[in-house]
N, C-alpha and C positions, 0 to 999 in steps of 0.2 A: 538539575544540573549536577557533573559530577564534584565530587567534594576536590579535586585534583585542580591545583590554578593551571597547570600545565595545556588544561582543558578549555578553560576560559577564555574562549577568543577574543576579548575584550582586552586582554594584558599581551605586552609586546612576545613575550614569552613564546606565545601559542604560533606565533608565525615567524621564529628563530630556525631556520632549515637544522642549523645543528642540533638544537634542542630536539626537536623533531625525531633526530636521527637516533639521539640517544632513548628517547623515550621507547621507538620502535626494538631496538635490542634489547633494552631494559626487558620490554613488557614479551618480545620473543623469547628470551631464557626464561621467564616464571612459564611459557606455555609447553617452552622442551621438558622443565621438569615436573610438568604432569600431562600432558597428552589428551586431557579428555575430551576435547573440543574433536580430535582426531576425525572424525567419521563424517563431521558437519557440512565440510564443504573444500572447494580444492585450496584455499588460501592454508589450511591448516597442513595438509599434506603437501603439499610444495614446499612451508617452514620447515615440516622435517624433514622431508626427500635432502635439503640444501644441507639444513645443519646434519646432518649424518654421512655426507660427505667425507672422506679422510682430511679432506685437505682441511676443513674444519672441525670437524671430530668436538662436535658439542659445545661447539667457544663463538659464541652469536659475534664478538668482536674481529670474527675472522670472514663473515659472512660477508660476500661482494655488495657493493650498494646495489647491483642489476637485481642480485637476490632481494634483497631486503624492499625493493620497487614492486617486484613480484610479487609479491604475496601480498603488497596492497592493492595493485591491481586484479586479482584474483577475488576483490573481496568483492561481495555482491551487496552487502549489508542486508541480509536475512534477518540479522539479529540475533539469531538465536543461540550464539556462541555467549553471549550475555548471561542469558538464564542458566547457561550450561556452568558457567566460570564459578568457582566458590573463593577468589578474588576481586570482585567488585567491592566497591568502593560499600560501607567505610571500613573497610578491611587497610588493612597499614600499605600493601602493593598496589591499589587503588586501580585496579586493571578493569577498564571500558574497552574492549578491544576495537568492537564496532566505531565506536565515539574517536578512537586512533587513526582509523583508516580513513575517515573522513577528514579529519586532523591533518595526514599525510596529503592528501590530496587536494586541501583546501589551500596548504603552503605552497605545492608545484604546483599550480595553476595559477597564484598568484606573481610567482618567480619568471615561469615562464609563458603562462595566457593561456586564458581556455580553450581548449578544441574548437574549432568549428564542429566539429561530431556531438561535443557536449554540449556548443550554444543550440545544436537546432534541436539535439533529442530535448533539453533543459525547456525550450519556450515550447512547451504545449498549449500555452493560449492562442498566439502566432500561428501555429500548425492547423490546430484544431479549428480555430476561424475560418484559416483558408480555404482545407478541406471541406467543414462543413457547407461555408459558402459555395464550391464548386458542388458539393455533391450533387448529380453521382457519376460526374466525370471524373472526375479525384479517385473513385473506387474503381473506374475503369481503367484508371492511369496505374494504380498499383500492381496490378495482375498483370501490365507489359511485362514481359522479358528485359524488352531494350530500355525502357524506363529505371526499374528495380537494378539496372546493373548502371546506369547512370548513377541513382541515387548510393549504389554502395561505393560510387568512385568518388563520388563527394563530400557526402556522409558519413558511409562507414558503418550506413545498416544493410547489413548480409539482405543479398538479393533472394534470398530460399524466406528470409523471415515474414509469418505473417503477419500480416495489418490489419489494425481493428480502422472497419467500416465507417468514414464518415457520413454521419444523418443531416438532416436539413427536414425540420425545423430542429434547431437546438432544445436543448430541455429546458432552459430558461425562458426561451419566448413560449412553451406550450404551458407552462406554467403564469407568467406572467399574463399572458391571453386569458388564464380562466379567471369565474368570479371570484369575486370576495372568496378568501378564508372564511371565513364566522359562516356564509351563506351553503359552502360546499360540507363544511365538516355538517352543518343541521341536516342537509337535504340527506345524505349520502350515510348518516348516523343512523335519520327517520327510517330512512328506508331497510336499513340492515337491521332495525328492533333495537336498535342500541341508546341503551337512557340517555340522556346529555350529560356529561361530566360536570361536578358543581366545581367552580374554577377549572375551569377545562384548561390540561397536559399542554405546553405549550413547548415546540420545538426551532430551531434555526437549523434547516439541511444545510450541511455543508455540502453538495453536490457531488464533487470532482470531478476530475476534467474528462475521465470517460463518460459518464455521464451526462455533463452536458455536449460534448462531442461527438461522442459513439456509441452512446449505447440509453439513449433516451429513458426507454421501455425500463429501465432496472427503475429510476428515477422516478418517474408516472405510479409502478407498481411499491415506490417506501413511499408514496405520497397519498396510493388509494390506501392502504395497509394502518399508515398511521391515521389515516380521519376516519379508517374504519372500527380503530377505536378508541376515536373522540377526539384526539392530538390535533392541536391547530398546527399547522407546519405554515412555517414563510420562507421564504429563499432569501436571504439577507446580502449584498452586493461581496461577491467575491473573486479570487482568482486561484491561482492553482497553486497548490500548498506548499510547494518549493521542493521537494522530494527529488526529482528530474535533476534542476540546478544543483544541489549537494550533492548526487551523485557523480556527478563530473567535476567537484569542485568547485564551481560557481558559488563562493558564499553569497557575495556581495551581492546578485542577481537575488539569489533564492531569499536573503532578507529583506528586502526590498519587497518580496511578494509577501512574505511573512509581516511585517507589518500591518501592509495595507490590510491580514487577513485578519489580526487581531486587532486594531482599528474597528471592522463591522463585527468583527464577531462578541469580541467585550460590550459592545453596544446591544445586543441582544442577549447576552447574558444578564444583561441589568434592567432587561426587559420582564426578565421571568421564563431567559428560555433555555432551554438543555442545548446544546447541538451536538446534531447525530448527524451520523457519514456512513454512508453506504460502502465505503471505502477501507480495507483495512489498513494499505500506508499513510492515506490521508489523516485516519484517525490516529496512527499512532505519532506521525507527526506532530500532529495539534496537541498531542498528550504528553511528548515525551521529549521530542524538539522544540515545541515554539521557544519554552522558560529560557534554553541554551543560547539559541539562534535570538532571539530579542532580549529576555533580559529585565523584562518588564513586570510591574504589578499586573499587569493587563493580561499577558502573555498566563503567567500563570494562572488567570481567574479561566481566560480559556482552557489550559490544561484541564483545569480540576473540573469544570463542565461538560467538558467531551467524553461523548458516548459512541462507542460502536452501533450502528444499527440494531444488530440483533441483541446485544449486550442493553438495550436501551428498551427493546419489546420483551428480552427476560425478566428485567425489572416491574415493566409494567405487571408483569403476570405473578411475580410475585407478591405484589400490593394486590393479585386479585382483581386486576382492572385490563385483562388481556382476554378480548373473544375469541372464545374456545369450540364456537360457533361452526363447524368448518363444513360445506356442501361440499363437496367433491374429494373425490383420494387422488392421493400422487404415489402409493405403492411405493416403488425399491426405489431409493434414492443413495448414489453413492456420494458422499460430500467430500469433498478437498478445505484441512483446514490452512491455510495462507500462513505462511512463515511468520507475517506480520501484525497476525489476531495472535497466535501463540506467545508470541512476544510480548502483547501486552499481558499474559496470565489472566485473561479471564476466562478460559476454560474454553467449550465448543456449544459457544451459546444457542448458533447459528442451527445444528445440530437438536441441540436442547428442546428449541421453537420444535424445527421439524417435526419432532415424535408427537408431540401434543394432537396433528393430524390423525384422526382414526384410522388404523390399518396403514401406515405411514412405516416403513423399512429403513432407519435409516442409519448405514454404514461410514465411519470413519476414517479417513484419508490422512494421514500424517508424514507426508512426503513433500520435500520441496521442488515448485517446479523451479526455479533456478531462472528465474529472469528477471528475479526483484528488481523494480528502476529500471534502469537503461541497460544495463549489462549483458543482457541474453540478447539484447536487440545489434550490440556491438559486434560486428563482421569479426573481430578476433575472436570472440566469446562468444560465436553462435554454435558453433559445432560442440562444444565443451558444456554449453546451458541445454545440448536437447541429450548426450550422456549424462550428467549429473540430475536431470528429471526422465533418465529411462527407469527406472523402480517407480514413479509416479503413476507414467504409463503402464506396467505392467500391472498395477493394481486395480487403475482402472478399467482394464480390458479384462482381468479374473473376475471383478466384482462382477460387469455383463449388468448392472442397471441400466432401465430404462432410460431414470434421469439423472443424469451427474451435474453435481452444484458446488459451486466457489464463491467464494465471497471478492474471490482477487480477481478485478478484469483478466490482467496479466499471466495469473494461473492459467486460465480461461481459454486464452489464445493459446497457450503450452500444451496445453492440453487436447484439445482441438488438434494443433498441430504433429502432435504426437500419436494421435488417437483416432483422426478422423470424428471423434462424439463431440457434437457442441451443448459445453456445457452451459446451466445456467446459472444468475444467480437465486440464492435462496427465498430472498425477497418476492421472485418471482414463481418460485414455489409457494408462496405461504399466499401471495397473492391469487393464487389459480386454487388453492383450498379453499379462500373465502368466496369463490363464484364468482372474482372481480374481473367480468371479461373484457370490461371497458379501455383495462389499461395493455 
């Protein structure tokens, strides 16, 4: 949590529209006088485009409120202006920029109501239900014309944007459908030559909501990957990490989900179990929001035990307990790393895994695609999130691999959609190295 009470949603303070106001120019002028955030993203260049204006000529107090709205809407929360700032907190300017913009717009929303744009992008569990339930009329309903322009006249997601596919059966009932843990991780060990672990590696997937909604197969394949070396995995009752909701400003909603998650998820930490996420906002929520957003002893025991997937299989291999086993090559692989594994600083794990593959190529992507959260999907923000991820695209069509991999659904789609290539995730690379063609 930031050291800043200002920040503290708990204290009246935080949801003072004035205070607000002031903090936002406050923390604008320390960004006019150094710039280096510049290059990141358009929230930063629209602060200066405004303040370099004559009419205001470098005096943030002169700066229209439209402005100073502006450039919180512009923000995508990437993050990555964070790592970039040499003002974060406990520096005396105590500057969270990301942690602000969310700030600003956790106050208008409560001032004046959430969007409908933001409650329906926000309930991805609601969505992803109905979908999944329908599919795969729901996937044939997306691809309308006259549909897609229904939904941006209501919603307010751009009719060009595309949609991730919902599945039927979810990842949770095909998970929930199989045998025992103890019975799969022995059978599926036996058979790979892999010794039984003494106190065997014990995990809580936290899923995500693409996952169990859309995209199954990534799921199946962190699920064959870790019993294939020894990890007992359980899927402990969840929902969706609240990420969606914060984006729009929904605190209230997204803590609400953020409970219930640390709720099960503390409950499996005192089991003896890590939890890992295939996800990279999921994880870095659980890692970096719960503490803020809850508040709790609880909250932070989850922090401190969340694992990124790959971050979680580097570890393994560090102790020397990672099968390096691999049948099959996956050759040129170009990876995309996700604004939001960067964020957390632990480097390009996901990549790392990769090379371990014999004859395995594999190239690094450090470009944002610009749809973190809801924002790229927003009908204002669609045209402006497929220019600010045009250098993503052209990297990935110079690179010309066969296979391109993301750890971000979201990436995924951007890219895709940029690119025509469907990328995968890593996991499902490293799953087709160990011959797991079940999943």
């Amino acid at each position: 949590m930031s050291s800043d009470p200002a920040l503290d949603l708990r204290q009246a303070k935080f949801w003072d529209p004035s205070a607000v106001d002031g903090e936002l120019r406050r923390v604008y002028d320390v960004c006019n006088g150094c710039r280096r955030c510049l290059p990141l993203c358009p929230s930063f260049k629209v602060l200066f485009d405004r303040i370099d204006v004559e009419a205001v000529d470098g005096d943030v107090e002169k700066l229209p409120a439209t402005d100073v709205k502006e450039v919180v809407d512009l923000c995508y929360q990437c993050k990555l202006c964070y790592n970039h700032c040499p003002y974060t907190p406990p520096h005396r300017w105590a500057i969270d920029f990301p942690r602000l913009m969310l700030r600003a717009r956790a106050v208008d929303a409560r001032r004046s109501g959430v969007k409908l744009q933001d409650r329906m992008l926000g309930n991805t569990d609601l969505v992803g239900k109905l979908g999944s339930l329908t599919a795969p009329l729901s996937n044939w309903m997306n691809e309308l014309a006259v549909h897609r322009a229904f939904v941006q006249s209501v919603a307010g997601i751009h009719r060009k944007r595309r949609l991730p596919k919902f599945h039927r059966p979810t990842f949770s009932s095909w998970f929930n459908a199989r045998a025992t843990n103890a019975g799969v991780v022995a059978d599926r060990a036996g058979a790979a030559g892999v010794a039984p672990a003494r106190g065997p590696k014990k995990v809580a997937l936290f899923a995500t909501c693409t996952v169990e909604y859309n995209a199954p197969a990534i799921g199946r394949a962190a699920v064959a990957v870790l019993e294939r070396n020894g990890v007992d995995v359980a899927l402990p009752e969840q929902r969706c990490c609240g990420m969606p909701y914060l984006d729009g400003g929904a605190v209230d909603q997204c803590r609400a989900l953020v409970s219930d998650n640390v709720r099960t998820l503390a409950a499996a930490v005192r089991e003896g179990r890590e939890i890992v996420s295939p996800g990279p906002t999921c994880s870095y929520m659980l890692k970096q929001e719960y503490p803020w957003l809850d508040g709790s002893d609880d909250a932070r025991l989850v922090a401190g035990h969340t694992r990124d997937l790959f971050e979680y299989l580097a570890g393994l291999h560090a102790e020397g307990a990672l099968d390096t086993r691999f049948s099959r090559p996956v050759g040129a692989v170009t990876y995309h790393v996700p604004c939001h594994l960067r964020a957390q600083n632990i480097g390009t794990k996901s990549a790392d895994v990769l090379r371990m593959i014999p004859n395995a190529k594999v190239d690094v992507v450090e470009r944002c695609s610009a749809v973190d959260g809801t924002w790229g999907f927003k009908t204002e923000y669609f045209d402006l999130s497929m220019k600010v991820a045009q250098p993503l695209f052209d990297a990935v069509r110079a690179a010309g691999a066969p296979t391109v991999a993301t750890d971000c659904p979201l990436a995924a789609l951007q890219i895709a959609q940029g690119t025509g290539v469907e990328p995968r995730h890593p996991i499902q690379v490293l799953a087709q190295a160990y011959g797991l063609e079940d999943v």
